[in-house]
N, C-alpha and C positions, 0 to 999 in steps of 0.2 A: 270276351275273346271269341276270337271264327275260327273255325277250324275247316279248313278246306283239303280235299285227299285228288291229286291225280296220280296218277296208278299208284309206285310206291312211295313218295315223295306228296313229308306232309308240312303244311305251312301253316304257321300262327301268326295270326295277328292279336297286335295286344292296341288298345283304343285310348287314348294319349287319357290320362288320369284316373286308370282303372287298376287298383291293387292288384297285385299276385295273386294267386290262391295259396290255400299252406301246400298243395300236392306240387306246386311253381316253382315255389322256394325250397320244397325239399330237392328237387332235383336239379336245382340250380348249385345249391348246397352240394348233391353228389358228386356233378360233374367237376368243380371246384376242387373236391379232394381227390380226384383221380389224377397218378401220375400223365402227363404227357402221353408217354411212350401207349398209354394204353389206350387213349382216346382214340376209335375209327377216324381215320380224316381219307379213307381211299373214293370219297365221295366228291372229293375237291377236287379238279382239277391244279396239279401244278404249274407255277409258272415259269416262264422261257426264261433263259438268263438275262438276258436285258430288257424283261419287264419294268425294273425299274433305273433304269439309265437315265431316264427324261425327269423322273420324278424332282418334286421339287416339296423342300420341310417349311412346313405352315404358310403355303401357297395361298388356300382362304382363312386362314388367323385375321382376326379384324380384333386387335385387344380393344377395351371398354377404354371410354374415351373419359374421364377429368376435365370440369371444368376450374383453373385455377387462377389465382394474380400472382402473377410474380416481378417484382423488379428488376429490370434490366439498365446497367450500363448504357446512356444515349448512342455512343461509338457504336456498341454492341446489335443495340438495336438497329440503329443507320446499317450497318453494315449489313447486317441479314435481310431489311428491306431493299437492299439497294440490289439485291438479287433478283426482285422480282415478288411475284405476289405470292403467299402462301407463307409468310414467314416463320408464323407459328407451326405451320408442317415441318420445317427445317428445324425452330428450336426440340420439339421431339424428334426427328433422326438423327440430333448430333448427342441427345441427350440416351437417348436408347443406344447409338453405337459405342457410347464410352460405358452404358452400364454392362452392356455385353462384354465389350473388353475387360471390364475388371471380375465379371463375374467369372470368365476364361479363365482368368488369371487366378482367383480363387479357387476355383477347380483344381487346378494344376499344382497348386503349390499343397495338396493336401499331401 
């Protein structure tokens, strides 16, 4: 780890597959049981109110991709080709949009 100081503002880096130390993890540990309300945040700047208007949830999400077989219906298939190329992009957005829907749906009905 580097430790770099300009004036009061101090910065760490940590170096991709280098442990904590135990002094890391106890204060990572502290900071963890400290209510909210006590932690300093007057060092952040707050944001506008329509900082987030544009925003946009799991904009770069790229879930891990499965390679699988599955049998399809010939109709099924004709039909999803006959849209054009990418068909197996399609059989996952119609299959993600109904797992979404049911998964809503189980939400809701809790």
């Amino acid at each position: 780890m580097k430790k770099r100081a300009k004036s009061k503002e101090v910065v760490y880096e940590l170096k991709p597959g280098q442990p904590l130390t135990a002094r890391q993890k106890r204060e990572i540990q502290a900071l963890a049981a400290m209510p909210e309300d006590t932690i300093d945040t007057s060092d952040i700047p707050e944001l506008p109110p329509g900082a987030w208007k544009n925003a946009v949830r799991g904009k770069w999400y790229r879930p891990v991709k499965q390679a699988v077989s599955i049998r399809l219906d010939a109709d099924v298939l004709a039909w999803l080709k006959a849209k054009g190329s990418g068909y197996q992009t399609k059989v996952n957005g119609l299959l993600r949009k109904k797992m979404l829907e049911e998964i809503g749906r189980t939400r809701e009905s809790r």
